[in-house]
C-alpha positions as a Python dict, from the first residue, in 0.01 Angstrom:
ca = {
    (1, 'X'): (0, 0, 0),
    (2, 'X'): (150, 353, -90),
    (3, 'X'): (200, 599, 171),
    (4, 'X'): (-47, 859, -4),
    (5, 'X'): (-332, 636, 35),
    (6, 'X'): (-329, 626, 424),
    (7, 'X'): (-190, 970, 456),
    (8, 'X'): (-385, 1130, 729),
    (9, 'X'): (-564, 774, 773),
    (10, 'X'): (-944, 936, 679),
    (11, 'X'): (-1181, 678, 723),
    (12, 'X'): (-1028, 413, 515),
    (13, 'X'): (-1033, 55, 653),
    (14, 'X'): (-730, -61, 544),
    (15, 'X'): (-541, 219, 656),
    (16, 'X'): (-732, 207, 965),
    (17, 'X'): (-553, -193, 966),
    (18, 'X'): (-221, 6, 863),
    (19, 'X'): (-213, 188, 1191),
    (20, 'X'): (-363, -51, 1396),
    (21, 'X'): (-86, -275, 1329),
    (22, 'X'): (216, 23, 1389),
    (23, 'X'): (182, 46, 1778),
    (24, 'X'): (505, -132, 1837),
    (25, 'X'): (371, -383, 2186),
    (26, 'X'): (49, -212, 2202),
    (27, 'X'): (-24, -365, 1865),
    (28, 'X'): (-304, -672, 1883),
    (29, 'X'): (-147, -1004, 1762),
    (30, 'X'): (-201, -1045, 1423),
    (31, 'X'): (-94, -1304, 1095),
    (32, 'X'): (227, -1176, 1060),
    (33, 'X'): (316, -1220, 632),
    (34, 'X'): (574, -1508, 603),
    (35, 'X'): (753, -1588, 307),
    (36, 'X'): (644, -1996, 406),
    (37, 'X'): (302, -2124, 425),
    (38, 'X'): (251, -2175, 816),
    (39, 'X'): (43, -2445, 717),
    (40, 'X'): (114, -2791, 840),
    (41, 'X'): (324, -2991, 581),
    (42, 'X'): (183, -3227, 356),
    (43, 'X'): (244, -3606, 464),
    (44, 'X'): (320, -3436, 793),
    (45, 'X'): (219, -3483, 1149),
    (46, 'X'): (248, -3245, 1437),
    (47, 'X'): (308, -3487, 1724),
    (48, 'X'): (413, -3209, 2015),
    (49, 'X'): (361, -2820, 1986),
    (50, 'X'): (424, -2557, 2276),
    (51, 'X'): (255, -2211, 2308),
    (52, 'X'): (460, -1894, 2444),
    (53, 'X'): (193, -1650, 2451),
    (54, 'X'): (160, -1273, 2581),
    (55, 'X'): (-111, -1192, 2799),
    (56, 'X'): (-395, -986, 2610),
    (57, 'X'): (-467, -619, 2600),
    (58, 'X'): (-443, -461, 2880),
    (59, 'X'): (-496, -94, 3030),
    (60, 'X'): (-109, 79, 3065),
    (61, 'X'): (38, 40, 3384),
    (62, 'X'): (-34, 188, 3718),
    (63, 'X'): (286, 442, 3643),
    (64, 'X'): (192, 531, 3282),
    (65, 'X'): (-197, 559, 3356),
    (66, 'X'): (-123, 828, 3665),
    (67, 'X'): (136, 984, 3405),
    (68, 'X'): (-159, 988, 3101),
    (69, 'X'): (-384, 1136, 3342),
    (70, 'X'): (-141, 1395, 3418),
    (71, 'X'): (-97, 1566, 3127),
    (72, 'X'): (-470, 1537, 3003),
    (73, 'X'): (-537, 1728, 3334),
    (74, 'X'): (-272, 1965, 3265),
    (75, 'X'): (-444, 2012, 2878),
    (76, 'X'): (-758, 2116, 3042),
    (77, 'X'): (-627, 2338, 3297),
    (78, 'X'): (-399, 2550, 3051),
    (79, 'X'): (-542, 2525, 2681),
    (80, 'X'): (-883, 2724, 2619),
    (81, 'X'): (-841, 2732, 2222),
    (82, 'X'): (-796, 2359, 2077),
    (83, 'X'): (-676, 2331, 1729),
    (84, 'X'): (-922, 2155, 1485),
    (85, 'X'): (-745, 1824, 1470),
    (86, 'X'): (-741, 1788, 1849),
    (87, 'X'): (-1134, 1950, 1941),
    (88, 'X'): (-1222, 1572, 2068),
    (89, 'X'): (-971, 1690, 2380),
    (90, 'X'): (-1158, 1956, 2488),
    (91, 'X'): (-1441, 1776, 2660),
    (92, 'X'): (-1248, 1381, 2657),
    (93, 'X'): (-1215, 1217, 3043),
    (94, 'X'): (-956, 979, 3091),
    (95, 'X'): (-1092, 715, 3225),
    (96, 'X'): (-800, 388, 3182),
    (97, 'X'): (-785, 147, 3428),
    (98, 'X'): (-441, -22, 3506),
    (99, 'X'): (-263, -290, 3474),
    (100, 'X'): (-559, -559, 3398),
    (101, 'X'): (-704, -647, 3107),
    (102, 'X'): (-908, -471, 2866),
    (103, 'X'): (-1267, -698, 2744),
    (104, 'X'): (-1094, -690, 2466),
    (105, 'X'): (-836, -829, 2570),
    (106, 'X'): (-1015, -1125, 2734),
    (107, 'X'): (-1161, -1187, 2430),
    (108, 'X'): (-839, -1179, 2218),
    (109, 'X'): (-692, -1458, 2476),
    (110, 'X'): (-1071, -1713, 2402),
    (111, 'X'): (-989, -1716, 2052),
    (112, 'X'): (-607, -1759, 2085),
    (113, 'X'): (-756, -2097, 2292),
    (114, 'X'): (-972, -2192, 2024),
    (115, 'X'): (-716, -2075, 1748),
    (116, 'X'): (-480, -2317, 1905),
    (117, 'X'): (-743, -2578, 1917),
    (118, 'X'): (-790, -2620, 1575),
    (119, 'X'): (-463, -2609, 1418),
    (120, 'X'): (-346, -2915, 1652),
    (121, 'X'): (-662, -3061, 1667),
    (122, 'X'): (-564, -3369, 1588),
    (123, 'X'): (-337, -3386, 1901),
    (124, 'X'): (-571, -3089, 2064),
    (125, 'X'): (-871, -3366, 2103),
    (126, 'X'): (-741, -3644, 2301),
    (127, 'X'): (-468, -3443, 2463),
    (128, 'X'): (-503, -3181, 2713),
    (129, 'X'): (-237, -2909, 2758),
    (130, 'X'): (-1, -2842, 3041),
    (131, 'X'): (2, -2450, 3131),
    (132, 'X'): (173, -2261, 3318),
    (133, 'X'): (130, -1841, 3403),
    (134, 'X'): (380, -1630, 3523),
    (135, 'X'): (234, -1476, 3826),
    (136, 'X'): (94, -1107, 3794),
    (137, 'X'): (-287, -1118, 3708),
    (138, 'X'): (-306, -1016, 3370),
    (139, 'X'): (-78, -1321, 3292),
    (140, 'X'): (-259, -1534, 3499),
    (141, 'X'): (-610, -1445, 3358),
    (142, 'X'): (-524, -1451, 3007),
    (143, 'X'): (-405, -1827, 3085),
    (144, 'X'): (-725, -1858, 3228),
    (145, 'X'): (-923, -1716, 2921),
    (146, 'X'): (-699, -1914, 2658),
    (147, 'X'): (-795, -2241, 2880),
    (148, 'X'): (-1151, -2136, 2806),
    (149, 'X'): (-1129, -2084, 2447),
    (150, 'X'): (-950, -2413, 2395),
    (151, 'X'): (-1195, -2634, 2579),
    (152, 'X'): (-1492, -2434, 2411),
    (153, 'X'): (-1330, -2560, 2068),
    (154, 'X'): (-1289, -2898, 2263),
    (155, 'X'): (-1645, -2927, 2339),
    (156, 'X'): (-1763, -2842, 1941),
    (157, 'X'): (-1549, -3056, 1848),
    (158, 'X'): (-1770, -3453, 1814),
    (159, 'X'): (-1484, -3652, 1745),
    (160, 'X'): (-1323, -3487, 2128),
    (161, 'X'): (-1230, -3742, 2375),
    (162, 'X'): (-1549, -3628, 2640),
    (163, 'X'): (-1331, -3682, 2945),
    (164, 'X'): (-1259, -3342, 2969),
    (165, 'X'): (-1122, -3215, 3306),
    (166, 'X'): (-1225, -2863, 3299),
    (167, 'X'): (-1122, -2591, 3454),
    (168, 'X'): (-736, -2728, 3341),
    (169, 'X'): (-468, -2689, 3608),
    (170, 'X'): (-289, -2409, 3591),
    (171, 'X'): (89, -2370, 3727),
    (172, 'X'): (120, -2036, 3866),
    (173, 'X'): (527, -1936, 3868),
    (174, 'X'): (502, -1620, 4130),
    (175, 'X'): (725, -1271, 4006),
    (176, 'X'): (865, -1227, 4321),
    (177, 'X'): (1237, -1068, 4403),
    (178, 'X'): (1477, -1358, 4416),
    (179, 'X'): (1186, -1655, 4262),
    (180, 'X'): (1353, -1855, 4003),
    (181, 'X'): (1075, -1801, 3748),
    (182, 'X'): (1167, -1892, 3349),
    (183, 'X'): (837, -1679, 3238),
    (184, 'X'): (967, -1361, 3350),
    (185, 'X'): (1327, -1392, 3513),
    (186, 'X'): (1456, -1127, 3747),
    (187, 'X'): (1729, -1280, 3895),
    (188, 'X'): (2027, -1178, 3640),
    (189, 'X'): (2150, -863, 3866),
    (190, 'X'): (2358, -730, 3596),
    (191, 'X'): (2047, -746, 3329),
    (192, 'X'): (1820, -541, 3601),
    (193, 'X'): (2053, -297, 3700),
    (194, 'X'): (2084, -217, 3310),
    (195, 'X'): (1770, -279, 3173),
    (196, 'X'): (1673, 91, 3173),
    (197, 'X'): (2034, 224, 3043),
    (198, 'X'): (2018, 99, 2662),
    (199, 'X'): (1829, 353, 2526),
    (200, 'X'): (2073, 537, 2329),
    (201, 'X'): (1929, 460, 1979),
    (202, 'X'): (1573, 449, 2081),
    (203, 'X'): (1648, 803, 2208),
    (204, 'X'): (1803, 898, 1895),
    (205, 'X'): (1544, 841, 1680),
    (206, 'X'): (1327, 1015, 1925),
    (207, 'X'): (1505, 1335, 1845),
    (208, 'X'): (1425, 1261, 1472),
    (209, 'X'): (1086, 1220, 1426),
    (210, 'X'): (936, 1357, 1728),
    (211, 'X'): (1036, 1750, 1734),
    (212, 'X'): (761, 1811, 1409),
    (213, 'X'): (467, 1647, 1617),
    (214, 'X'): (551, 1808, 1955),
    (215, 'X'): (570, 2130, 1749),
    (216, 'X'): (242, 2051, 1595),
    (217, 'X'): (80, 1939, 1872),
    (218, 'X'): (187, 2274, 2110),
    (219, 'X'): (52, 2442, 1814),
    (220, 'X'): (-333, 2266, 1862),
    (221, 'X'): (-295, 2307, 2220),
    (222, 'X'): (-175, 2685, 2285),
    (223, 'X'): (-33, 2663, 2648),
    (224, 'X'): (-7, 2301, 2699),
    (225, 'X'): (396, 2332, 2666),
    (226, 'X'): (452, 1968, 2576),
    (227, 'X'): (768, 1791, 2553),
    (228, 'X'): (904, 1522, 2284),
    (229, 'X'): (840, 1283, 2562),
    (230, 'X'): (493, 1401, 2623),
    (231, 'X'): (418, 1357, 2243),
    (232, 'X'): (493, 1020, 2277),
    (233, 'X'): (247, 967, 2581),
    (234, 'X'): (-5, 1108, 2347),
    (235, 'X'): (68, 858, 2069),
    (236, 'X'): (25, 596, 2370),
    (237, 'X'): (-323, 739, 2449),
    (238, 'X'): (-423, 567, 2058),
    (239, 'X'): (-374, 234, 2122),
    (240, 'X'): (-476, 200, 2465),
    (241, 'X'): (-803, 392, 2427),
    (242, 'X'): (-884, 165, 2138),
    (243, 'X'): (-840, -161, 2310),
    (244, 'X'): (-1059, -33, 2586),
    (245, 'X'): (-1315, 43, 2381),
    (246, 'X'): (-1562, -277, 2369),
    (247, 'X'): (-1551, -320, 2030),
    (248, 'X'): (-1219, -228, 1936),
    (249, 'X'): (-1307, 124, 1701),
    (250, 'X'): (-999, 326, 1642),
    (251, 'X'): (-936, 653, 1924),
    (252, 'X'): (-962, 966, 1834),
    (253, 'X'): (-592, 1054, 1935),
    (254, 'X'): (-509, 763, 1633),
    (255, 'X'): (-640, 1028, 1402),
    (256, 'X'): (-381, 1297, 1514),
    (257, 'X'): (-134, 1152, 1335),
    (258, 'X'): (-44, 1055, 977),
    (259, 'X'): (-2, 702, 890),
    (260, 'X'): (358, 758, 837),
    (261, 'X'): (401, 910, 1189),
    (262, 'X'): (311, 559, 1315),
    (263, 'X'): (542, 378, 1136),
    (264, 'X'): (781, 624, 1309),
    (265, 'X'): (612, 540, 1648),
    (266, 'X'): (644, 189, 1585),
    (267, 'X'): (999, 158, 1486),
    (268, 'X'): (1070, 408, 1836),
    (269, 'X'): (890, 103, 2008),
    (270, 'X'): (1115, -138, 1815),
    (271, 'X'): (1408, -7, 1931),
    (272, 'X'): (1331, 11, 2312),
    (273, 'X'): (1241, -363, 2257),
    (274, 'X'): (1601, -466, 2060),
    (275, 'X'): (1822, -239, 2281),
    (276, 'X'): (1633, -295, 2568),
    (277, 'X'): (1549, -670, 2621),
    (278, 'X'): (1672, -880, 2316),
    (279, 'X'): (1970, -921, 2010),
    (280, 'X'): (2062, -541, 2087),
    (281, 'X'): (2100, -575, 2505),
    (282, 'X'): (2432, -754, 2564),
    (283, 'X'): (2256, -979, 2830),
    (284, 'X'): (1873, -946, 2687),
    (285, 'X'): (1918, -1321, 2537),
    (286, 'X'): (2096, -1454, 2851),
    (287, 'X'): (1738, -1388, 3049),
    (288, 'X'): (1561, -1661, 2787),
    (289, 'X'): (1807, -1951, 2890),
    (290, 'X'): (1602, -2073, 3137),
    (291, 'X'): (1299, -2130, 2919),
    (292, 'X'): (1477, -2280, 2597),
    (293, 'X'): (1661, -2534, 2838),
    (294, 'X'): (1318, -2621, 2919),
    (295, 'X'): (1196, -2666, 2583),
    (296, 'X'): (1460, -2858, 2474),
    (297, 'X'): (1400, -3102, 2777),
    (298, 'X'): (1009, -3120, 2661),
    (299, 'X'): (1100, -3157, 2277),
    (300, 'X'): (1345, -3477, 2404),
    (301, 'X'): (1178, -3621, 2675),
    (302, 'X'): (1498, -3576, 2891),
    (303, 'X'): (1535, -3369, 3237),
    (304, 'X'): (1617, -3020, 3235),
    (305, 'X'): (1992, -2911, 3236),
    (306, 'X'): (2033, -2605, 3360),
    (307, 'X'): (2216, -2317, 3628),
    (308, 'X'): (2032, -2017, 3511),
    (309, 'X'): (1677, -1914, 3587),
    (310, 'X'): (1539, -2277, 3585),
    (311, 'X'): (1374, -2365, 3930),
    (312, 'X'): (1466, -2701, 4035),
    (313, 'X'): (1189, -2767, 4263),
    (314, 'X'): (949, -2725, 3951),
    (315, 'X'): (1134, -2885, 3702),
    (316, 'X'): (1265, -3213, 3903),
    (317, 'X'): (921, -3271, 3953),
    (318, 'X'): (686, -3459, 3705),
    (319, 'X'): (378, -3295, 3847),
    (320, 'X'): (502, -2915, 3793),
    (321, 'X'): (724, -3042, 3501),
    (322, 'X'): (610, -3323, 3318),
    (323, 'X'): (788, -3483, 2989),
    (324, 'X'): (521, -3650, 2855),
    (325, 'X'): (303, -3439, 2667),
    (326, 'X'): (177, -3358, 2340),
    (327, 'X'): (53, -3035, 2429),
    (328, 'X'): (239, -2698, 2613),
    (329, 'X'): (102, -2382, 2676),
    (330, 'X'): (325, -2108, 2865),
    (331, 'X'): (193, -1720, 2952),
    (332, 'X'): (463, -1465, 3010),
    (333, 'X'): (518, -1088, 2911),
    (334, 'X'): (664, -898, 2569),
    (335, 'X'): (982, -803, 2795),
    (336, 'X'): (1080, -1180, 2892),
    (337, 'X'): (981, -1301, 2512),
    (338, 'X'): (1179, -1090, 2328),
    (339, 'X'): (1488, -1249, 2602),
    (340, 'X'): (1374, -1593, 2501),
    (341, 'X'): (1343, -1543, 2129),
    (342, 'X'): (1708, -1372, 2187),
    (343, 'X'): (1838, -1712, 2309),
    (344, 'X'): (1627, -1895, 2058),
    (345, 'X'): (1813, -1722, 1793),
    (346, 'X'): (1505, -1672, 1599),
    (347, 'X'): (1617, -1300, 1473),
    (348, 'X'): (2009, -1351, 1459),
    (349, 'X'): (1977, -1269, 1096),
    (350, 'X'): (1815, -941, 1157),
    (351, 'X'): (2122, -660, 1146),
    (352, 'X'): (2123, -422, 1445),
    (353, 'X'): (1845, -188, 1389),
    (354, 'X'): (1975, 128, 1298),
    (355, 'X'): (1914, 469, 1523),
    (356, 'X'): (1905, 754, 1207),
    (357, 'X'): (1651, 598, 982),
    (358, 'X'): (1377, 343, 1030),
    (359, 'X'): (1390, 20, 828),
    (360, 'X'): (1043, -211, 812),
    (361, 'X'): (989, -525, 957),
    (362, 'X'): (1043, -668, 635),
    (363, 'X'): (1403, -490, 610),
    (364, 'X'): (1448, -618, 929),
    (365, 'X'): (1408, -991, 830),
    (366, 'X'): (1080, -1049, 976),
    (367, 'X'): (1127, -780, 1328),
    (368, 'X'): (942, -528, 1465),
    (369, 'X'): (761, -495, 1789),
    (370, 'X'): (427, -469, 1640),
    (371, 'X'): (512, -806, 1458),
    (372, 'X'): (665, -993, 1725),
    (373, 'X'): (552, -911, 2060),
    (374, 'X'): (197, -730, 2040),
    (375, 'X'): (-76, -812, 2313),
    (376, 'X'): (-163, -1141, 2256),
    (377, 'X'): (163, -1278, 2050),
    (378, 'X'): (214, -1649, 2036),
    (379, 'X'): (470, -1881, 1972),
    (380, 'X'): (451, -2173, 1832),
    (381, 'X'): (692, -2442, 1855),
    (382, 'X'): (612, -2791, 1674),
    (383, 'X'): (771, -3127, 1599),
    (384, 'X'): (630, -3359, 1330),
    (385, 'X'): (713, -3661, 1164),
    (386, 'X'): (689, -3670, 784),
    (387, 'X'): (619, -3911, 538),
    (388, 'X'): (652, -4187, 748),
    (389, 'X'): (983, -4171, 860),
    (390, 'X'): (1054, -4181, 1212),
    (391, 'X'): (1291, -3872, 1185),
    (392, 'X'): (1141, -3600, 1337),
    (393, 'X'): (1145, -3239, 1288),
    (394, 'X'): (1129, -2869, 1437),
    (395, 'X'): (958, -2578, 1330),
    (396, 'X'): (859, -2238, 1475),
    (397, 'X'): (631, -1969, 1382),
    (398, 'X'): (600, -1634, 1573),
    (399, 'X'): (206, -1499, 1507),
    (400, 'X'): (184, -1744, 1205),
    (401, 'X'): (504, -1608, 1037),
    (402, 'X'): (753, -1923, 1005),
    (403, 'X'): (1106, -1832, 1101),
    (404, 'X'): (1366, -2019, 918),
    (405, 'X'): (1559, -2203, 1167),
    (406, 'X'): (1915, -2119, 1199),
    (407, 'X'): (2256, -2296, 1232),
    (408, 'X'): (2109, -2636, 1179),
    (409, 'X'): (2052, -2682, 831),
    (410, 'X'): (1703, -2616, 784),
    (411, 'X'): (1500, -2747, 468),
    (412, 'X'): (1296, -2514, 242),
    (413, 'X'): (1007, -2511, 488),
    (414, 'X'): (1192, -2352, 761),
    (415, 'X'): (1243, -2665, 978),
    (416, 'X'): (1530, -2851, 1104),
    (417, 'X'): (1590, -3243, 1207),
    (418, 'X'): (1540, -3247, 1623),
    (419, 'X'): (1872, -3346, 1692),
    (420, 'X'): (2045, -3080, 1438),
    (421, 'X'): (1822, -2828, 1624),
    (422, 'X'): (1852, -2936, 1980),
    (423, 'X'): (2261, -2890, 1936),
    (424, 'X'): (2183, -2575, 1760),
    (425, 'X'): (2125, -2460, 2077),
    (426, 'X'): (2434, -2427, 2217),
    (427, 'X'): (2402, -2115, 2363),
    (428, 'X'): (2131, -2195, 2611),
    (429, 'X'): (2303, -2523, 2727),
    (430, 'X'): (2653, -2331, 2748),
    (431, 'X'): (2468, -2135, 2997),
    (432, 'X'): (2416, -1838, 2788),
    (433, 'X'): (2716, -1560, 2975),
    (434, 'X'): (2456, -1629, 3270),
    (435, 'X'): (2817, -1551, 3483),
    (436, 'X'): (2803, -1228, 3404),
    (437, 'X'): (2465, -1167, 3538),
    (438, 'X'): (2689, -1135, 3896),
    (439, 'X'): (3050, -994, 3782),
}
C-alpha cells in the first residue's frame, strides 16, 4: 500500500488496519506475512507443539496511567483554544484502568484458545495441555481465558475425547524478588541494574521524528507546553483507548497523526524492545536460557539441564514439570519473550536496527515490535514426523510467520531435524554468559 493512500488515515479501513498494526507492543497479535506457508506440511504430522503467549490487552500500567492522566489534566487546565485536529480533547475524560485487562483483551486470549485448538486438533482432542502463568494477574487471567477458548473448541469438536477435566490446572510461577521463574526472570543482577540504560538509539530516533509532532501538537494546544516525551504519551493514548473500547473502534488521538508518523512510532517502540530486552542488550538473550533449556528437555523427553533461571523444585518434579506431553502452553510478558526469542536465535539474521533511519519489519528480516511481541503474541513451537519416517522435525512460527531455523541446516520449509536443532542450541546449554549476570 502507498504511503499517499493512508496519509492522514481518513476513514479508510485498510489504513485504519495500517495503523492498527504500527503500535510497536500495544499492537493486537495479528498473521504476521511469512515468506512460508505456516500451514502444516503435507504427509506431515504435528506430534508435540508448545505455546509462548503474551497476555492480552491490557490498560497501561499503574505508572503510565497516573502519568496519562497527568498531562490530560494539565491540557484542560492551561489550553482554552484547541486546534481543529485535536477539538475531541476539549471535553475527553480519561478514564484507563491499570494494569488488567481490557474486554478486549479477554476476548483476544478465548480465541487464541480456540485458534490453538484447531490447528493441533488432531493432538488438541485427546490431549489436554499443560500451562503454566507467570504470576501477575493479567498473565494469569489470560491463561485462564486461553484455557476457556480451547476447551470451548474442545467441546464443538464430536470426534473430542469427552473426558474433559475442565477448569485445566494451571501452574502459577510467582514474580517475586529472588523466585527462580523462566516466564519472567529477574534474577540476572547485571540485566536489572541495566535494563533501563540501553536507550541510546531508541532516544536517537526520538530526536528525529518527534520535534515536528511536539511542534504541531503545542501548536493545537496553545499553552499546553509539551515535551518530545509528552508527544509520545499522546501517541500511547491511541492504542490503549482503542483496546478499551468494547468493540475495538480506532481513538480519536489515532487520528492525530499521519499514517507515516506511526510507522515512526512503531519503529521508536522497536528499538526500546532490541536495545532494551533482546539481540541489541548484551545480556537481553541470557534472560531466555532458562525457558529454551526447558523446551529442549520437553522436545526430548529428557530432564532439564540447567544453572540459570530454571527452578529445580518445579522442574525435578513430574507434576510441575512433566515430559510427557503432546501439548504446552506457557503465559509470560513482551519483555521476557523478546529475552527468550534472543536465546532462541530466531532473529540472529536481523542486522542491528539502525538509530538515524527506520527500516520495516520486512528490512528487518521479519522484526518489529508490532510483529513480534503485540498483546496477545504467540509462539509456536512444533515437531512432526513426515512421510513416514521416524525422523522428526522442528519448526517455529511467531504470530503465524515461520522463522527459518538457523545454524542447523534447515529445509525449504523452515524446519530442522530435532537433533540438528537441539545442538543448535548451544548457547542456552553453554549457559548463555549467565556468569556475568553477577560480575
Amino acid at each position: 500500500m502507498s504511503t499517499q493512500t493512508c496519509n492522514g488515515i481518513a476513514h479508510d479501513r485498510h489504513c485504519k488496519k495500517e495503523v492498527a498494526h504500527s503500535w510497536g507492543q500495544y499492537s493486537s497479535s495479528f498473521s504476521v506475512p511469512s515468506e512460508i506457508s505456516p500451514a502444516a506440511p503435507q504427509d506431515c504430522e504435528i506430534t508435540f507443539a508448545q505455546l509462548l503467549a503474551r497476555h492480552g490487552a491490557r490498560d497501561p500500567t499503574a505508572h503510565k496511567s497516573e502519568t496519562y492522566a497527568g498531562i490530560i489534566d494539565r491540557i484542560h487546565d492551561s489550553v482554552t483554544d484547541y486546534g481543529k485536529n485535536v477539538q475531541f480533547l476539549k471535553t475527553y475524560q480519561y478514564k484507563l484502568g491499570a494494569d488488567q485487562l481490557t474486554s478486549l483483551g479477554q476476548r483476544q486470549m478465548v480465541e487464541s484458545g480456540i485458534k490453538f485448538y484447531r490447528r493441533y486438533r488432531q493432538l488438541a482432542n485427546t490431549n489436554t495441555p499443560f500451562i503454566r502463568a507467570s504470576g501477575q494477574d493479567r498473565v494469569v487471567e489470560s491463561a485462564e481465558k486461553w484455557a476457556k477458548g480451547f476447551h470451548q473448541a474442545r467441546v464443538a469438536d464430536r470426534n473430542a475425547d469427552p473426558l474433559d477435566e475442565y477448569p485445566y490446572n494451571i501452574l502459577v510461577i510467582p514474580e517475586e524478588d529472588g523466585f527462580n521463574n523462566t516466564l519472567s526472570p529477574d534474577i540476572c543482577l547485571a540485566f536489572e541494574e541495566s535494563r533501563h540504560d540501553n536507550r541510546d538509539e531508541q532516544l536517537t530516533w526520538a530526536g528525529k521524528f518527534l520535534p515536528p509532532l511536539t511542534e504541531r501538537l503545542n501548536r493545537d494546544l496553545p499553552g499546553a507546553n509539551l515535551t518530545d516525551q509528552e508527544t509520545v504519551f499522546m501517541m500511547d493514548l491511541c492504542p490503549f483507548n482503542t483496546v478499551a473500547d468494547p468493540r475495538g473502534e480506532l481513538s480519536k488521538f489515532c487520528y492525530v497523526f499521519t499514517v507515516q508518523e506511526w510507522h515512526d512510532y512503531d519503529y521508536y517502540q522497536s528499538l526500546g524492545k532490541w536495545y532494551g530486552f533482546g539481540n541489541g542488550n548484551p545480556l537481553g538473550s541470557t534472560q531466555g536460557v532458562g525457558f529454551i533449556n526447558e523446551l529442549l528437555a520437553r522436545l526430548t523427553g529428557q530432564p532439564v539441564v540447567d544453572h540459570t533461571s530454571t527452578n529445580s523444585t518445579l522442574d525435578d518434579s513430574h507434576t510441575t514439570f512433566p515430559l510427557d506431553k503432546a501439548l504446552y502452553a506457557d503465559f509470560s510478558h513482551d519483555n521476557d519473550m523478546m529475552g527468550m526469542f534472543a536465546a532462541l536465535g530466531l532473529y540472529n539474521q536481523t542486522d542491528p536496527l539502525p538509530e538515524d533511519r527506520r527500516v520495516s519489519a520486512r528490512e528487518a528480516k521479519g522484526f518489529s515490535a508490532s510483529w513480534v511481541v503485540p498483546f496477545a503474541a504467540r509462539l509456536y513451537v512444533e515437531k512432526m514426523a513426515c512421510g513416514g519416517s521416524r525422523e522428526e522435525f522442528v519448526r517455529i512460527l511467531v504470530n503465524d510467520r515461520v522463522i527459518p531455523l538457523q545454524n542447523c541446516g534447515a529445509d525449504a520449509l523452515g524446519r530442522c531435524r530435532l537433533d540438528r536443532f537441539v545442538a543448535s542450541q548451544s548457547f542456552a546449554k553453554d549457559g548463555g554468559l549467565w556468569d556475568r549476570c553477577f560480575a
